[in-house]
C-alpha positions as CSV (number, residue, x, y, z in Angstrom):
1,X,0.0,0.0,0.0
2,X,1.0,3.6,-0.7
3,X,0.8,6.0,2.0
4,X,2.4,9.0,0.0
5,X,0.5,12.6,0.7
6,X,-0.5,12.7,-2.5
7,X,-4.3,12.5,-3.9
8,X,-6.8,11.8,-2.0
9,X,-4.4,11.3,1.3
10,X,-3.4,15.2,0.6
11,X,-7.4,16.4,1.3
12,X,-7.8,13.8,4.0
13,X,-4.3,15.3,5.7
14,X,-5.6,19.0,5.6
15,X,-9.2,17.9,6.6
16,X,-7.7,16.3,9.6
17,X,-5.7,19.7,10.2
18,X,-8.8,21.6,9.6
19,X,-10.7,19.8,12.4
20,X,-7.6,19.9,14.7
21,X,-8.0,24.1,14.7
22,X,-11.5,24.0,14.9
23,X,-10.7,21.7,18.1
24,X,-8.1,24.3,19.4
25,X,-10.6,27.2,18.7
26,X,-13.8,25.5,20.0
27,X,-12.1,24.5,23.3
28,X,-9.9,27.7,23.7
29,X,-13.8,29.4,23.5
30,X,-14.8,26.9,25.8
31,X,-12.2,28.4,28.7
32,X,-12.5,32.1,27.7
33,X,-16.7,31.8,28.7
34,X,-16.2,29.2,31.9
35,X,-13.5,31.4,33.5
36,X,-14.1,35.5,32.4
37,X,-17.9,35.4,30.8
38,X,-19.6,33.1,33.6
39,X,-18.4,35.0,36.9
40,X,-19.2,38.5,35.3
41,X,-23.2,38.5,36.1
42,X,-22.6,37.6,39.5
43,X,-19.2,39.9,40.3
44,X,-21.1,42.7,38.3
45,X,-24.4,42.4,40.8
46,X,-22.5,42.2,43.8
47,X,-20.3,45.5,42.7
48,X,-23.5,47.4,42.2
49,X,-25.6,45.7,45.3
50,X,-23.5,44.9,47.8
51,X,-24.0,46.7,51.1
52,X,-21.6,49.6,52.9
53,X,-20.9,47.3,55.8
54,X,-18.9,45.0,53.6
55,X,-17.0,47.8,51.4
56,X,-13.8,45.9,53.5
57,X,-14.5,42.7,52.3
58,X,-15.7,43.7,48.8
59,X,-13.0,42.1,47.0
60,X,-12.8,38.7,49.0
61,X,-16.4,38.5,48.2
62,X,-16.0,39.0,44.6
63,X,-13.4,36.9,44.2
64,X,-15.1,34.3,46.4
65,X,-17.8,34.7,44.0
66,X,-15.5,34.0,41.1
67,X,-14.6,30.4,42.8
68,X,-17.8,29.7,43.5
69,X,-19.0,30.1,39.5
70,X,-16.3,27.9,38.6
71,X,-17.3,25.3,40.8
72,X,-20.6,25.3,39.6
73,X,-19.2,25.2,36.4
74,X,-17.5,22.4,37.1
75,X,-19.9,20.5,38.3
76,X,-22.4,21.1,35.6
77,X,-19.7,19.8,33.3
78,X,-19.4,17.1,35.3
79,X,-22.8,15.8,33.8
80,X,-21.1,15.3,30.7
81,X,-23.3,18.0,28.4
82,X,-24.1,15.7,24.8
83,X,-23.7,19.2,22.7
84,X,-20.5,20.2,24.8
85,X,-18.6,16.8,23.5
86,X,-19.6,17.0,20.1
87,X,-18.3,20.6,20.2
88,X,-14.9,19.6,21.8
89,X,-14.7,15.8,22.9
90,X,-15.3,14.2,26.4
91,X,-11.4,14.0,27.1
92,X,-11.4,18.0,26.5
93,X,-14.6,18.0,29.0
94,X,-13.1,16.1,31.4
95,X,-9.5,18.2,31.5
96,X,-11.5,21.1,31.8
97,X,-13.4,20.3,34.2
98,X,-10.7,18.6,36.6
99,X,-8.2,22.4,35.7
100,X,-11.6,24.1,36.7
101,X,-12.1,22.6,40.0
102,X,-8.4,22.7,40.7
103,X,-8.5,26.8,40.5
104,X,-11.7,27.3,42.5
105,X,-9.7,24.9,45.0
106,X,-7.0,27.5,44.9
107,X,-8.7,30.2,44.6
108,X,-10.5,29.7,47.8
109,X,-7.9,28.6,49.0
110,X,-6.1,31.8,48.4
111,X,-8.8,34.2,49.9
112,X,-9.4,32.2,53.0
113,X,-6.0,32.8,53.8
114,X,-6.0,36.6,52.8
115,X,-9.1,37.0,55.6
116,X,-7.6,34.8,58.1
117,X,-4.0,35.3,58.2
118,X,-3.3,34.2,61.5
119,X,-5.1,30.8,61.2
């Protein structure tokens, strides 16, 4: 058998090159709206909303807020979405969603020990 690049092997090499950018771009998409787009609704309510007596803890709050989205995100990827893997593939969902959880761990992590130095 001949397994040149030439013929039909050429369109079936940039096909397979073409679906490996679409994969790249679908799944780089994929962490831009879990990590910036999700968190924004809730950090933007608590900005506007949140009471005087907290103005100190403003920031730990938002940021606590931030972990908290991304857990939720986390878990709801956990649930293995049908259009989510034909949009980037279950190993993709389940990287994502172990990196996710990893940074809300740290993340809360993080602020605990900003509040509570001492402890």
């Amino acid at each position: 058998m001949d397994y040149s690049l030439t013929g039909n092997n050429t369109s079936l090499t940039s096909r397979r090159d073409q679906l490996r950018e679409t994969h790249a771009l679908c799944s780089g998409l994929v962490w831009a709206i879990i990590l910036f787009v999700l968190p924004l609704p809730l950090i933007q309510t608590l900005a506007n909303g949140l009471p005087a007596i907290y103005n100190q803890e403003a920031l730990a709050i938002q940021v606590g807020s931030i972990a908290y989205v991304w857990f939720l995100a986390s878990i709801y990827l956990s649930t293995r979405p049908k259009w989510l893997d034909r949009l980037i593939g279950l190993p993709s969902i389940y990287f994502i969603h172990g990196m996710l959880s990893i940074f809300a761990i740290g993340l809360a992590t993080c602020i605990k020990a900003a509040r509570n130095p001492q402890a």
